[in-house]
Every structure is written in C-alpha cells, then in structure tokens.
VOMAR-635594 format. One record per residue (C-alpha): residue number from 1; residue in three letters; chain; x, y, z. Coordinates in steps of 0.05 Angstrom, whole numbers, padded with zeros to 5 digits. Layout:
BEGIN
<i: NUM; aa: ala; ch: A; u: X; v: Y; w: Z>
...
This chain:
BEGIN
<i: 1; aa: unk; ch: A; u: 01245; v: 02239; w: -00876>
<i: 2; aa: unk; ch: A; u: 01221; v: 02200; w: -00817>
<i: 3; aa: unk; ch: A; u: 01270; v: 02211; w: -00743>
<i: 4; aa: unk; ch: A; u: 01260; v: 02166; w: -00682>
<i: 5; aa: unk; ch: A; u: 01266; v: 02209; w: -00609>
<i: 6; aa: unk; ch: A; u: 01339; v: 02181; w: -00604>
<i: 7; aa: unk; ch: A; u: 01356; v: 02198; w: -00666>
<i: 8; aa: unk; ch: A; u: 01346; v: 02275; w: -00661>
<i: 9; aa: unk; ch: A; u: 01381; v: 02270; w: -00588>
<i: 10; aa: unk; ch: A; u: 01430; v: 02241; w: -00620>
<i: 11; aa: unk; ch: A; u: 01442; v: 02286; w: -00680>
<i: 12; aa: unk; ch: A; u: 01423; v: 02348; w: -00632>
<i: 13; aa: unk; ch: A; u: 01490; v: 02316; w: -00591>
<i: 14; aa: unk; ch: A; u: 01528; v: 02323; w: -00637>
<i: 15; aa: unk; ch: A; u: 01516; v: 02380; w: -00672>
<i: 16; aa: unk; ch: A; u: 01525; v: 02418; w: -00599>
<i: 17; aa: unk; ch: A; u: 01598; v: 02380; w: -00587>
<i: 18; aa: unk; ch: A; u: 01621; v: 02403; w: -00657>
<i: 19; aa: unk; ch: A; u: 01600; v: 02473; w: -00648>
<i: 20; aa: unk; ch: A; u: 01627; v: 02474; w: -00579>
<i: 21; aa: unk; ch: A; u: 01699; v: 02454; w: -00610>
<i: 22; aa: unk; ch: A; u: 01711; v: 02491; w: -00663>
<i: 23; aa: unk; ch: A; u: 01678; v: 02550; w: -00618>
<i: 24; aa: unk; ch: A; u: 01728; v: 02534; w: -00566>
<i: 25; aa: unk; ch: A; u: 01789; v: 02522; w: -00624>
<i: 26; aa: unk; ch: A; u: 01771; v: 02597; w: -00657>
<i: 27; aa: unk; ch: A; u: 01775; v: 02632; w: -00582>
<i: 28; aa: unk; ch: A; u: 01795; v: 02585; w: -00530>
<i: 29; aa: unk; ch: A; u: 01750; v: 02570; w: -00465>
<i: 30; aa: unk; ch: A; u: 01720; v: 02644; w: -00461>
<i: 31; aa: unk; ch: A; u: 01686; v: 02623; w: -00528>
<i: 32; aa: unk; ch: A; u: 01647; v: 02577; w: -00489>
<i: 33; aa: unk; ch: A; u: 01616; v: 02644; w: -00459>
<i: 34; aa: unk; ch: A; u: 01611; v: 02682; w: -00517>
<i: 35; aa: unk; ch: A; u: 01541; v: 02681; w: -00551>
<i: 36; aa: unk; ch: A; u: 01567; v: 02702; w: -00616>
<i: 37; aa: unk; ch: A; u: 01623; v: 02664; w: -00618>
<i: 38; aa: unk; ch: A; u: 01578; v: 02595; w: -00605>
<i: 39; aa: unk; ch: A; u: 01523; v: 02620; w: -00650>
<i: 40; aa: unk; ch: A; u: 01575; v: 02628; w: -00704>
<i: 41; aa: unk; ch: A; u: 01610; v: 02562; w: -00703>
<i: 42; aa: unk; ch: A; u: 01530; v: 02529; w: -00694>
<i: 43; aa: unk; ch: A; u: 01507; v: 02555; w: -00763>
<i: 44; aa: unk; ch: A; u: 01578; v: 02542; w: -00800>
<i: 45; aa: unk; ch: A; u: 01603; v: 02485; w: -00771>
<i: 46; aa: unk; ch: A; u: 01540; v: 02458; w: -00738>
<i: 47; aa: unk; ch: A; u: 01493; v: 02472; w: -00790>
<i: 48; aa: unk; ch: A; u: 01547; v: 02438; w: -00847>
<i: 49; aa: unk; ch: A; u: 01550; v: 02372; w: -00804>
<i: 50; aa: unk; ch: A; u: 01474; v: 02374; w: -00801>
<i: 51; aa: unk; ch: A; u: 01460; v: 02377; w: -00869>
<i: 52; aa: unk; ch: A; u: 01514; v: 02327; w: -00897>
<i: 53; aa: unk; ch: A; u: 01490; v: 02280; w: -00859>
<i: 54; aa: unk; ch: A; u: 01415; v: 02291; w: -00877>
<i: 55; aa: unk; ch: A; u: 01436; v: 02287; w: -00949>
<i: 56; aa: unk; ch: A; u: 01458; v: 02209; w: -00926>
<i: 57; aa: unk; ch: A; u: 01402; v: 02201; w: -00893>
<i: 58; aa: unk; ch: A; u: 01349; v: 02228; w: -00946>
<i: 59; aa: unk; ch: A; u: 01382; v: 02195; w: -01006>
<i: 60; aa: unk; ch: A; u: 01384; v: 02123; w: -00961>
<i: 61; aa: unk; ch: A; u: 01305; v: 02136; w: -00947>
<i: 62; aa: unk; ch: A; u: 01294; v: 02152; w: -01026>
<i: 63; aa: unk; ch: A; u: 01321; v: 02085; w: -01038>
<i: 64; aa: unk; ch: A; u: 01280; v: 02056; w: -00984>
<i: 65; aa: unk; ch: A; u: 01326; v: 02035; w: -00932>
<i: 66; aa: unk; ch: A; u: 01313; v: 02058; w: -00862>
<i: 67; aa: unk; ch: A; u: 01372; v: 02100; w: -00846>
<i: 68; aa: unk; ch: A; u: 01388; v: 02138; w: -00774>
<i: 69; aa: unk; ch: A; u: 01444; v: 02183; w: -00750>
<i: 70; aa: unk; ch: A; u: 01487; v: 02155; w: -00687>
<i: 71; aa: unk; ch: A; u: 01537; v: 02206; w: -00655>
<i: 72; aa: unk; ch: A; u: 01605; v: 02165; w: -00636>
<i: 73; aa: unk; ch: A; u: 01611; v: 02202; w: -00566>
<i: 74; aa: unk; ch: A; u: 01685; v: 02184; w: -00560>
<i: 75; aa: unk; ch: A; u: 01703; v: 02222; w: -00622>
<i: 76; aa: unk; ch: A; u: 01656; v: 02278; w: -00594>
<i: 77; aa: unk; ch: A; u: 01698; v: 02281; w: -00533>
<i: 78; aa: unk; ch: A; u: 01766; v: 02274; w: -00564>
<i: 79; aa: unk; ch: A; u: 01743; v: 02334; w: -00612>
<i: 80; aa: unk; ch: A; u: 01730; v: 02383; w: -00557>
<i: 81; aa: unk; ch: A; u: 01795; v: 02358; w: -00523>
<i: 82; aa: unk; ch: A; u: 01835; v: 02371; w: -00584>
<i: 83; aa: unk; ch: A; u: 01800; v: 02443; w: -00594>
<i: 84; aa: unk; ch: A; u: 01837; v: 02469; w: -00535>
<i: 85; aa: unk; ch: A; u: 01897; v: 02464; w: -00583>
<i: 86; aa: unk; ch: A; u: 01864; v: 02504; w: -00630>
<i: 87; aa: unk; ch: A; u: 01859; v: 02449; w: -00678>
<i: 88; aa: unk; ch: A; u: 01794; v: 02402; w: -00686>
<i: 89; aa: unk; ch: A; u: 01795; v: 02330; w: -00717>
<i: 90; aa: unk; ch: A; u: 01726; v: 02306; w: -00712>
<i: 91; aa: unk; ch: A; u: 01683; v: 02258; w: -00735>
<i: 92; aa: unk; ch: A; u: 01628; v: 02263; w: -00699>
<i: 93; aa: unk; ch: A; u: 01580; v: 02206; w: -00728>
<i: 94; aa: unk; ch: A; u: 01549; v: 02170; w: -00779>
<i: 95; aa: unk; ch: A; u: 01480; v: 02161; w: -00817>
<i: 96; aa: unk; ch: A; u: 01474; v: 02068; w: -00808>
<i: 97; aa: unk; ch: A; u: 01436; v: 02045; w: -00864>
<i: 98; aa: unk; ch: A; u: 01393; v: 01979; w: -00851>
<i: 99; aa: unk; ch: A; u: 01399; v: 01939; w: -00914>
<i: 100; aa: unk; ch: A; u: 01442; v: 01911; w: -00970>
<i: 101; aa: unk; ch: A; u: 01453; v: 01968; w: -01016>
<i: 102; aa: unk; ch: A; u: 01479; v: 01953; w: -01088>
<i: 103; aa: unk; ch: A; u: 01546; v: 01998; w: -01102>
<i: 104; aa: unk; ch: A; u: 01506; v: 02047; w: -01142>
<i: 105; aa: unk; ch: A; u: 01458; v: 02059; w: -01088>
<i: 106; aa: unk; ch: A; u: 01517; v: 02057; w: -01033>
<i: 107; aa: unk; ch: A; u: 01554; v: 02109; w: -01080>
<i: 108; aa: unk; ch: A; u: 01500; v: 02156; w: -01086>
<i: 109; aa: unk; ch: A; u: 01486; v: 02151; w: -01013>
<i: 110; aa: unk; ch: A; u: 01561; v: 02164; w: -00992>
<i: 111; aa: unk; ch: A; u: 01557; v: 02223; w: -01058>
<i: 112; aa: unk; ch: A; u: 01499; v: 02257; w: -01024>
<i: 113; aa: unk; ch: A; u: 01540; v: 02284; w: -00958>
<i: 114; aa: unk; ch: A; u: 01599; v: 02310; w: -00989>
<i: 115; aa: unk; ch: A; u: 01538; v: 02332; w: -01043>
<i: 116; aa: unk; ch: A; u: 01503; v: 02369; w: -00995>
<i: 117; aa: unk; ch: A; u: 01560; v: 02404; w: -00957>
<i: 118; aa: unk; ch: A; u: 01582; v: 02425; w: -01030>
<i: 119; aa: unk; ch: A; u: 01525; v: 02463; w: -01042>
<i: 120; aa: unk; ch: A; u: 01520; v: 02484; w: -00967>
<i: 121; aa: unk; ch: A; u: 01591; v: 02514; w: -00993>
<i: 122; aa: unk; ch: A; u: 01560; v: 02549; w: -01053>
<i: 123; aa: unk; ch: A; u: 01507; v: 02576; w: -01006>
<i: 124; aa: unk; ch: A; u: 01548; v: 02617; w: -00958>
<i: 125; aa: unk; ch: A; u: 01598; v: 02641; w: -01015>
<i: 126; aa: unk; ch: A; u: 01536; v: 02671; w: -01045>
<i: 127; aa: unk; ch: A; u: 01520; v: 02696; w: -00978>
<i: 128; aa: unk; ch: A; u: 01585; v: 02723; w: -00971>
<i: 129; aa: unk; ch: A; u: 01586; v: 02766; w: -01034>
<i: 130; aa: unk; ch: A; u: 01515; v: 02793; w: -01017>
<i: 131; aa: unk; ch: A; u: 01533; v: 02810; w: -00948>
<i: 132; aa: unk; ch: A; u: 01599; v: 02841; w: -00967>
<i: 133; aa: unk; ch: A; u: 01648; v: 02780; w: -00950>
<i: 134; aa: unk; ch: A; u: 01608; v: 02785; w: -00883>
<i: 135; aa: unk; ch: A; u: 01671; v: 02734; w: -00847>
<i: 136; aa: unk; ch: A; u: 01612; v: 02687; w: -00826>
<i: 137; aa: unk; ch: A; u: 01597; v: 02675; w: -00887>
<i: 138; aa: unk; ch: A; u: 01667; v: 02667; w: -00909>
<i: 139; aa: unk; ch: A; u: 01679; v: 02615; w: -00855>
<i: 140; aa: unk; ch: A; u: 01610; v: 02575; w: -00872>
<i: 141; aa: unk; ch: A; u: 01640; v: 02576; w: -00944>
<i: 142; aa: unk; ch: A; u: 01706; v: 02555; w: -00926>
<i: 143; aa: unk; ch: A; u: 01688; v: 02498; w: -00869>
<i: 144; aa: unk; ch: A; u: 01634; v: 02468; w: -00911>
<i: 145; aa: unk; ch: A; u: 01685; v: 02458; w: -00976>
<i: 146; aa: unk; ch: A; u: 01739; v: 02431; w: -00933>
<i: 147; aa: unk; ch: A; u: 01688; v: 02390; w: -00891>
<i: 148; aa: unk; ch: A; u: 01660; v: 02361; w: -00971>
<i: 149; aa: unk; ch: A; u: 01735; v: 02354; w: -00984>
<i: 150; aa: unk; ch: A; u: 01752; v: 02312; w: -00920>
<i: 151; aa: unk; ch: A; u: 01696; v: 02270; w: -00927>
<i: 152; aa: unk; ch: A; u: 01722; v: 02258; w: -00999>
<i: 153; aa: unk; ch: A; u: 01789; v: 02219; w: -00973>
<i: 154; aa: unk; ch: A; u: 01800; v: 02162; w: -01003>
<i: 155; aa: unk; ch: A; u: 01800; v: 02124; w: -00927>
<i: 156; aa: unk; ch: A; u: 01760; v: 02066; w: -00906>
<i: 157; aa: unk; ch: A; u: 01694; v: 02075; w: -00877>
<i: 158; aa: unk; ch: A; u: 01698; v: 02159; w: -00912>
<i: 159; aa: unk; ch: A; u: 01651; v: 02173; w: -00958>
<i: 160; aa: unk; ch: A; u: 01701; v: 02182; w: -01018>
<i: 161; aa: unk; ch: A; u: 01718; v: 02101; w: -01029>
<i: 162; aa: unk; ch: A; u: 01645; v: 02077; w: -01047>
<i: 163; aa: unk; ch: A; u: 01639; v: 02141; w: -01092>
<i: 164; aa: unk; ch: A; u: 01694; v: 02119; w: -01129>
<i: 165; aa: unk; ch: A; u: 01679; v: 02048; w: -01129>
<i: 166; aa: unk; ch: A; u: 01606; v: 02065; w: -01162>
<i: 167; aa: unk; ch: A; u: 01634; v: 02121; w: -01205>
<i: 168; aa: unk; ch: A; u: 01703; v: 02152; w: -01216>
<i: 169; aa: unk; ch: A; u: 01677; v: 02211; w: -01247>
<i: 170; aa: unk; ch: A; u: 01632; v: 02236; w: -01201>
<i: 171; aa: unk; ch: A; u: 01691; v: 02225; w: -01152>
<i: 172; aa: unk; ch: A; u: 01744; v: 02266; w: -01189>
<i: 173; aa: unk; ch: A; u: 01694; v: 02322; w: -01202>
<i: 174; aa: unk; ch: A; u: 01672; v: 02320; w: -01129>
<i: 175; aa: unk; ch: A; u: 01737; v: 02318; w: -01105>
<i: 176; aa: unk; ch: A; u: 01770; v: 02373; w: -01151>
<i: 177; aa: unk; ch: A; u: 01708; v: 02416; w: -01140>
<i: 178; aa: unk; ch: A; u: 01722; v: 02409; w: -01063>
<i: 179; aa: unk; ch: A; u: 01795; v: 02420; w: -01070>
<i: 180; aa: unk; ch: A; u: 01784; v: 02482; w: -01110>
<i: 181; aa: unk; ch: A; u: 01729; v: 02515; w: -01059>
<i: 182; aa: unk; ch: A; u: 01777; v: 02498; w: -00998>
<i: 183; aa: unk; ch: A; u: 01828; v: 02546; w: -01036>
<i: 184; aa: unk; ch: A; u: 01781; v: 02601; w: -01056>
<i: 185; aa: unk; ch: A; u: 01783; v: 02643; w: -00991>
C-alpha cells in the first residue's frame, strides 16, 4: 500500500478523535486521563476504524486506483462533542478513490470495509474466548460488528448502497452476518 505524509496525519487524526470519544462516552472527561481507559477505546474502536478503512484503501490500490484516507474534521469534532452525552455518532472519514470505477469494482471496494471490520469482529471474539471473555475483547468484538453493521446502511454515500447495487447477495449475507454479531454479546 503506498501513504503520502498527509495521509497518515490524517488517518493518525482521526484515529486519535475517535478513540478520544468513545473513551470520553465510556467514562466521561476523567477518561481523558486514564491510560487504560484511552488505550482501550484506541485498540477497539481506533484500531476497527483503522483497518476498515485500509480494507477500502487496499482493495482500491489492487484495482489500481490511487486511493487516500481524508479525516472530515467537523464530524471529528461533533463526535467528541456528542461523547460527553455518552453517546458517539461518528463518521470520522473516508478512503477518495481517483478514478472511474465500474460497479463491480466500486462494490468490492465499498464490501472490503465492512469486510475487514467483520473479520476484525471475528478476531476479538476469538480473543475473547481465549482470554476468558477478557471485556476488551468483548467490546473489540461488539464495536467492530456494529461498526460493519452501520457501515452496511442502506444510506447514500455508506458503504452498504454500492454493495448492493454490484451484488445483493453479498449484501444480505454481509448485512445479516453483521446484524447477528452486534447481538451476540
């Protein structure tokens, strides 16, 4: 995968803001000076966003369209607002692809976040039943399937629309895989 300097600002941006919410919507401000508490939400919640988004970026690249991460620094800022009500909304960026992708490659592009987070998902329930339901675990599994099932939406500019335009299929068993993993824990 090939990064420019801004891009890795901007991804390491973003991946700080969301970790900072939901730290701050688990615990409130003093989570802001809680090591573990900020440590916890960067590997589950920071780590998830990471990797969907790499999964867009790496499946874009495969096809050979350039493809970098941009953070949208007013959602950034509206999600650690809305944290202090315990409750996070964000949406903290996107991967832009240069280039005019056919609706199978712009379906597998959109497939590979969701994709990724999925098996992010699988990762820390396996995780979790090693490390005796260890509740970081837990919460990496649970975060990472609702994050997959979010993403999954069937609203504009989300990934789940060009899915199901290229393949209705892979959509349903995305989406039911993604409902049913947000309900496991």
């Amino acid at each position: 995968m090939v990064f420019s300097d801004t891009e890795i600002k901007e991804l390491l941006k973003a991946w700080a803001a969301i970790s900072v919410a939901f730290a701050i919507a688990s615990g409130g401000i003093n989570s802001l000076f809680d090591p573990q508490v900020l440590s916890f939400s960067a590997l589950t919640v920071g780590l998830g966003f990471l990797i969907h988004e790499m999964g867009h970026k790496f499946v874009a690249q495969h096809f050979g369209y350039p493809a970098e991460f941009r953070a949208f620094n007013t959602m950034l800022i509206a999600a650690i607002f809305l944290s202090f009500t315990g409750f996070v909304f964000a949406v903290p960026g996107a991967v832009f692809i240069a280039g005019l992708t056919t609706v199978e490659e712009n379906g597998k592009v959109s497939a590979a976040g969701p994709g990724a987070s999925l098996l992010l998902a699988l990762s820390f329930f396996t995780l979790s039943a090693v490390f005796n339901h260890s509740p970081i675990f837990a919460h990496g599994f649970a975060i990472n399937s609702w994050w997959a099932f979010f993403n999954l939406l069937p609203l504009p500019n989300f990934d789940g629309p060009k899915i199901y335009r290229w393949n209705k299929f892979v959509y349903a068993t995305m989406v039911s895989t993604a409902f049913a993993f947000s309900f496991l824990v």
